[in-house]
C-alpha positions in Angstrom: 80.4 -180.9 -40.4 80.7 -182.2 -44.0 81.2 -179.5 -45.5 83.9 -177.7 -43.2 86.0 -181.4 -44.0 85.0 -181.5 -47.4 86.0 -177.4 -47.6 89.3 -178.5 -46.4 90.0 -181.5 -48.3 89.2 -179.4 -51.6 91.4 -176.7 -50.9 94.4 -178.8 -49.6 94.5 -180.7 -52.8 94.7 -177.9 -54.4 97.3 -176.1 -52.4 99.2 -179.3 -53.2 98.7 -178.8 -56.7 100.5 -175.7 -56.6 103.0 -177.1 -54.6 103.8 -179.6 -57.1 102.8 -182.8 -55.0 100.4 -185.1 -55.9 97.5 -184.7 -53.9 96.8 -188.3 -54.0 99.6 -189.6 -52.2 99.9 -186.2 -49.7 96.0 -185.2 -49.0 95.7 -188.2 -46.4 99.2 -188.5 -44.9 98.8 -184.5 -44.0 95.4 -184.9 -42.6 96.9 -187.7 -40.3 99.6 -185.1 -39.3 97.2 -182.8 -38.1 94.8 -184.9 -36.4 96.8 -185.9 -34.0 95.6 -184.2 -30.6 98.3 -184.1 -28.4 100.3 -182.3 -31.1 100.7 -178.6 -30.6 100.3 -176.0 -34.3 104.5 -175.6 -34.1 104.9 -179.3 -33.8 102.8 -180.2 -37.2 104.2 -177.1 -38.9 107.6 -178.7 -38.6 106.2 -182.4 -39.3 104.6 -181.2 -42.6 108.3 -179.1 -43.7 110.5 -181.9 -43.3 107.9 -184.3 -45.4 107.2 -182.0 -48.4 110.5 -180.5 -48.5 111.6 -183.6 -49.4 109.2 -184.2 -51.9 109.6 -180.7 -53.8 112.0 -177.9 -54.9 109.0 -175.2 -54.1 109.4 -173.3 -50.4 106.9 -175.4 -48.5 107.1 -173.2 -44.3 104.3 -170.5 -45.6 102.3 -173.5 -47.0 102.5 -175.7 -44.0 101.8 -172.7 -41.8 98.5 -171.8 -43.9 97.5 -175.8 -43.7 97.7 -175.8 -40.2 95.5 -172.8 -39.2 93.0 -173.8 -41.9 92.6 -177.3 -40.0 92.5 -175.1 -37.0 89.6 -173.4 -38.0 88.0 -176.6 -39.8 88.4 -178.4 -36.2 86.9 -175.7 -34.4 84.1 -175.3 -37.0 83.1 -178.5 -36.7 83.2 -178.4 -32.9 80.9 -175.0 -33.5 78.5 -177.1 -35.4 78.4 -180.4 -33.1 77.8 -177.9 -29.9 75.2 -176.3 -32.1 73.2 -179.3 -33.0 73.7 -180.6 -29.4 72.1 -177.4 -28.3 69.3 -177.8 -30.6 68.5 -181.0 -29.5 68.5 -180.3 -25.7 66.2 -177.4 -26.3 63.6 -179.6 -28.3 63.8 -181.6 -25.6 63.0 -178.7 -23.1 60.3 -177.6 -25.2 58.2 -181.1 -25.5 59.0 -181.4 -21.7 57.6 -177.9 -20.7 54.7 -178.4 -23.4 51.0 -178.5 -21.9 49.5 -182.1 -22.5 47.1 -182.1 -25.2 43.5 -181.5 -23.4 40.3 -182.3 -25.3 39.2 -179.8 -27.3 35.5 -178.2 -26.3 32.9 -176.9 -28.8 30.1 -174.4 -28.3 26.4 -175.2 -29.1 23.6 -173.1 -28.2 23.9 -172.4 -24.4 25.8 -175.6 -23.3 29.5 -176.5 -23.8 29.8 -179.7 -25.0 33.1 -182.0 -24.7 33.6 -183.3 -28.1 35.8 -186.9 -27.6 36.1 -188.7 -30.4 36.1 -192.1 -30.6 38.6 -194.2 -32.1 38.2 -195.2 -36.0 37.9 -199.0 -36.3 38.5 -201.1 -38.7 36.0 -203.6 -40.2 37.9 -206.2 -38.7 38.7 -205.0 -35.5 34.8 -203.8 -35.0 33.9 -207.3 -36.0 36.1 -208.4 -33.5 34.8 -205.9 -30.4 31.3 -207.3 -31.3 32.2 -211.0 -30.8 33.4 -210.4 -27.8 31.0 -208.8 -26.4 28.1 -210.9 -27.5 30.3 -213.6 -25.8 29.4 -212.1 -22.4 25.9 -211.0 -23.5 23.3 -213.2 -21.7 19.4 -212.6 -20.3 18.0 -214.4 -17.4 15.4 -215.9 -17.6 14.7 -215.4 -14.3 15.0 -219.0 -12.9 18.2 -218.5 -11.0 17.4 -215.6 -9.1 14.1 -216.9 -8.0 15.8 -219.6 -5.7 17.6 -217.2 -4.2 14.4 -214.4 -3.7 15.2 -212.2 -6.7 12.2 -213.4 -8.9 10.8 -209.4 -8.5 13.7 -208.1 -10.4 15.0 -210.4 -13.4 18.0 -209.4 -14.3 18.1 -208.5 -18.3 22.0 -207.6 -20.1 22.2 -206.8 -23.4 24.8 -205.4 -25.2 24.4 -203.4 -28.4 27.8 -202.3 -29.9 27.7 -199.2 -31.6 28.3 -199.4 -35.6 
């Protein structure tokens, strides 16, 4: 979209050079001219005569007629591009909607398939952290407790080993 405003921008100061009028002072006044919406092509042809016929001896209608259809066609390039990139975007979206979910990936060995799941990658500090917590909760009975209430025959026994 840059680029078609930046296109149009170069060549209008230069057309202006050739007209005589200092692109300066003219480039942004004309571009206000023809922004405005509700204004039909005839209306900002006339606008643009009766400034720069003012500001120079050269014949300006051709000139204004040529500046008005070139902003036509920068407008609608730009529109072009917007309804492009909007259309882009809605069918990335499509595609990452319709996309199967991401399913473990299975390898062969021998005669048996075998799910391969990794695990996570933890850091020294985080598997530190997993341990401590578990060995929080670790405990073995010592077999007191469960013989008041008739489970003497099977102690219960919990330990925890965390995987390195």
């Amino acid at each position: 979209m840059a680029d078609a405003s930046e296109a149009f921008d170069t060549w209008l100061s230069k057309r202006l050079q050739q007209l005589e009028l200092d692109e300066e002072v003219f480039c942004g006044y004309i571009s206000g001219i023809l922004d405005q919406e509700d204004a039909s092509a005839e209306e900002n042809v006339e606008s643009l005569v009766e400034i720069l016929e003012e500001a120079t001896t050269v014949p300006v209608r051709d000139a204004c007629s040529e500046m008005v259809e070139r902003w036509q066609r920068k407008v609608e390039e730009e529109t072009h591009q917007r309804e492009a990139a909007r259309k882009a975007e809605l069918q990335a979206r499509a595609d990452a909607a319709m996309a199967p979910p991401v399913q473990p990936s299975t390898a062969v060995t021998g005669n048996a398939l075998h799910s391969s799941s990794r695990k996570p990658q933890l850091s020294e500090e985080e598997r530190l952290r997993k341990q401590a917590v578990l060995e929080q909760f670790a405990w073995e009975s010592d077999g007191e407790d469960e013989e008041s209430e008739g489970c003497a025959k099977y102690p219960l026994q919990f330990h925890v080993q965390v995987p390195c």
